[in-house]
C-alpha positions in Angstrom: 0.0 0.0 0.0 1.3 3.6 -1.0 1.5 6.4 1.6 -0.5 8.3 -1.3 -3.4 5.8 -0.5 -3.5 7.1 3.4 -6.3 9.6 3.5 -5.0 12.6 6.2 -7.4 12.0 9.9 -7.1 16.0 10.3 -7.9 15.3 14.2 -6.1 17.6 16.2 -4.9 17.0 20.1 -1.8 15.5 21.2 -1.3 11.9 20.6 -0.3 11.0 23.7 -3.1 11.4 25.2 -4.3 8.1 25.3 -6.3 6.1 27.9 -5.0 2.4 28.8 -7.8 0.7 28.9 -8.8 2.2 25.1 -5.3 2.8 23.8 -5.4 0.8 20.5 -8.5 2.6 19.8 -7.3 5.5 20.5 -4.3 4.9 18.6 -6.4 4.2 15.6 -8.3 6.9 15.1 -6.1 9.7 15.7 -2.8 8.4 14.2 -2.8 7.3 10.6 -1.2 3.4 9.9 2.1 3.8 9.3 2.9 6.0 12.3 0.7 3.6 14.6 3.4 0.7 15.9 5.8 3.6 16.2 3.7 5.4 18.4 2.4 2.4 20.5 5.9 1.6 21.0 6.7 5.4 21.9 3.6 5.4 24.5 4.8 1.8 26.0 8.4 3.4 26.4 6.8 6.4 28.2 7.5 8.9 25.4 5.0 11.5 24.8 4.0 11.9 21.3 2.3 15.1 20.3 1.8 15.3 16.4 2.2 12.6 13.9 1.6 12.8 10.2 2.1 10.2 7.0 -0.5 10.7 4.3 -1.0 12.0 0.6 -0.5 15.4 1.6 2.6 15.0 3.2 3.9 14.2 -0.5 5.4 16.7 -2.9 3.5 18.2 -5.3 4.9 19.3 -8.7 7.1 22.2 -8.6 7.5 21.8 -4.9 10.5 21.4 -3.3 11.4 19.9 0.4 11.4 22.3 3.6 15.4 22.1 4.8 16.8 23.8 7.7 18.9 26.0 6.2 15.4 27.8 5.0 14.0 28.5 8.5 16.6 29.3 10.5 16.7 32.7 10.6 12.5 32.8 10.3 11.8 32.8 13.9 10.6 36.9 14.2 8.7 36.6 10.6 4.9 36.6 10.6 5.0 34.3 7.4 7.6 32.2 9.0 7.4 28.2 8.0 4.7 25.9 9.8 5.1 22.5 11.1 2.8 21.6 8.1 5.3 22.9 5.8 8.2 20.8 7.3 6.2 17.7 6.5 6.0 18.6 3.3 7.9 15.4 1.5 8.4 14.2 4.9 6.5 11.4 7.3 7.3 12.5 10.5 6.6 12.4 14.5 7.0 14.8 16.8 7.9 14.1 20.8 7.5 16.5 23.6 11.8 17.2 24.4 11.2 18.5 28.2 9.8 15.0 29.1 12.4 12.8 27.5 15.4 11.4 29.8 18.6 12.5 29.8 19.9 9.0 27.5 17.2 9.7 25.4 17.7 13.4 24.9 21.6 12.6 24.5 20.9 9.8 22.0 18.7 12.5 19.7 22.0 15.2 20.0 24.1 11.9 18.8 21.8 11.4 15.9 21.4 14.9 14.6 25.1 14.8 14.0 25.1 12.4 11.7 27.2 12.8 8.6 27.2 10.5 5.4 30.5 8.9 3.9 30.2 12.2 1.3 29.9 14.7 4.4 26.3 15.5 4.0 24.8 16.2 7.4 22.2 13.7 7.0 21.3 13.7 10.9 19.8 17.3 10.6 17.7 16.0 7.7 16.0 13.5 10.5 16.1 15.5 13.7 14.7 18.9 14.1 14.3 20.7 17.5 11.6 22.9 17.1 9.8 25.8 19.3 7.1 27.7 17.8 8.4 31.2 18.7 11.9 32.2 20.3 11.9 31.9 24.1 13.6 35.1 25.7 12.1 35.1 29.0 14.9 35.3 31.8 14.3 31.7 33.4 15.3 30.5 29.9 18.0 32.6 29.5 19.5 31.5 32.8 18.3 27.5 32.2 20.6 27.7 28.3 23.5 29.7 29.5 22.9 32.9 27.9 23.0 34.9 30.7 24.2 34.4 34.2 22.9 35.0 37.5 25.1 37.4 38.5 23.8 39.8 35.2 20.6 39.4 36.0 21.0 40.3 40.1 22.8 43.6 38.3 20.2 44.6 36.4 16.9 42.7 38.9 16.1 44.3 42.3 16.9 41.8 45.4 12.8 40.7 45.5 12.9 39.9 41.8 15.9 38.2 41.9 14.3 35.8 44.4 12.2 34.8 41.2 15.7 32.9 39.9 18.2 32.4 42.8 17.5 28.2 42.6 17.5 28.5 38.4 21.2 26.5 37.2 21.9 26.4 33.7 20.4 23.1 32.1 23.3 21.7 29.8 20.7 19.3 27.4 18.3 22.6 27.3 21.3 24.8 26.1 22.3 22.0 23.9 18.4 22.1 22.0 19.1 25.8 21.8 22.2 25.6 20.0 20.4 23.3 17.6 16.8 25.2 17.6 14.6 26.2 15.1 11.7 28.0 14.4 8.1 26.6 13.1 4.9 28.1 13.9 2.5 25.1 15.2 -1.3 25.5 18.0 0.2 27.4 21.2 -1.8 24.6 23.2 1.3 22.3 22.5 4.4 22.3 23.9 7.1 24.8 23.5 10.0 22.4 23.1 9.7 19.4 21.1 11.5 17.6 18.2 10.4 16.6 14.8 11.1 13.1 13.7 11.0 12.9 9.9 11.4 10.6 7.2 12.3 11.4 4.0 9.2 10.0 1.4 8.0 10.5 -2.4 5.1 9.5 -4.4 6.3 5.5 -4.3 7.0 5.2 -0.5 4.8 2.5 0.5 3.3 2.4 3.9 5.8 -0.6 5.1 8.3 1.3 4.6 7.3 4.4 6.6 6.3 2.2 9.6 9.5 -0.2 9.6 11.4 3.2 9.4 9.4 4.8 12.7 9.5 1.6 14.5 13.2 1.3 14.5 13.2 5.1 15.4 11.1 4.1 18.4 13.5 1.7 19.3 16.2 3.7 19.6 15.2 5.3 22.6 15.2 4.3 26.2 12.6 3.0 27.9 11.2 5.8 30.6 8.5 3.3 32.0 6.2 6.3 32.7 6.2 9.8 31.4 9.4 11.9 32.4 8.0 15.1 34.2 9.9 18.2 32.9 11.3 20.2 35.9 9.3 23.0 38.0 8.7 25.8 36.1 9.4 29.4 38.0 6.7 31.8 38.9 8.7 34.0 35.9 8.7 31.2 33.5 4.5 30.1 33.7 3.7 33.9 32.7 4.7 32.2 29.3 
């Protein structure tokens, strides 16, 4: 069967929301077949799916060309800035909330993204993208990724706002995604940081292929046994 056969769900709300007792239901109506294994093993594994896609429109159409990196990376301030739709065009892909991954599993996507080929093409950024739908530049961030330190902001904060950050260190796998970061506008209900598994597909991609691809994706990653809670957000950071 062809992924141009797959007719699009267009059911939006985050796949992992799932119930136990109804999960293969669940499963089956709101992710289309060849993303479905992937995902049950992603959910069995305790990693929190939030948007899948693999159907006819994630195909090419003539005159189009695929959404790279190099394309959006300097979009992020642009009101006509690239979608997450748009990076699935020629592309099957998954995307997984990054705040509730593990450490090994966050350290294993880093490893992955870095990927080269025998000719030097960087076919790991091809695969991987972190995503966020706008640029985070509130000061919890900024203290979390490194990009400023807590002794600049106590010179610039009064003593009582300061109090807002004094237990905030710098998060090295958080300042690692946003070294490696890009911008694409997706709903504001979703999470801010995520990252966008993707497979590269074309008119005669078959659906076998697409889910053997996604299911030995899932089984790179760790086993979290129940959902990885993100840390405490500050008082500063839930403003946003």
């Amino acid at each position: 069967m062809l992924i141009s056969e797959i007719e699009p769900i267009d059911r939006y709300g985050q796949n992992f929301l799932i119930i136990d007792r109804s999960i293969n239901a669940m499963i089956e109506n709101n992710i289309e077949l060849p993303l479905q294994k992937a995902c049950r093993i992603f959910y069995d594994k305790g990693i929190e799916t939030v948007m899948s896609s693999a159907n006819k429109n994630n195909l090419l159409k003539p005159g189009e060309k695929p959404l790279e990196k190099e394309d959006v990376r300097d979009q992020e301030f642009l009101t006509d800035r690239a979608t997450f739709e748009d990076a699935g065009r020629g592309y099957a892909w998954i995307m997984i909330n990054f705040d509730t991954l593990s450490d090994e599993n966050k350290d294993m996507l880093f490893h992955l993204e870095e990927k080269v080929d025998k000719t030097g093409e960087k076919t790991g950024e091809r695969l991987v993208w972190f995503v966020q739908p706008f640029r985070v530049t509130n000061i919890a961030y900024m203290i979390r990724t490194g990009q400023f330190t807590k002794e600049f902001v106590a010179s610039v904060l009064s003593e009582q706002e300061m109090k807002l950050y004094e237990n905030l260190e710098v998060d090295e796998r958080l300042a690692e995604f946003e070294k490696r970061r890009i911008g694409l506008m997706y709903n504001g209900r979703y999470p801010i940081n995520t990252v966008m598994l993707r497979m590269p597909i074309n008119e005669k991609s078959t659906v076998e292929e697409v889910e053997a691809f996604f299911i030995n994706f899932a089984k790179l990653f760790q086993s979290q046994r129940q959902l990885h809670k993100p840390e405490e957000k500050s008082d500063e950071e839930r403003r946003f």
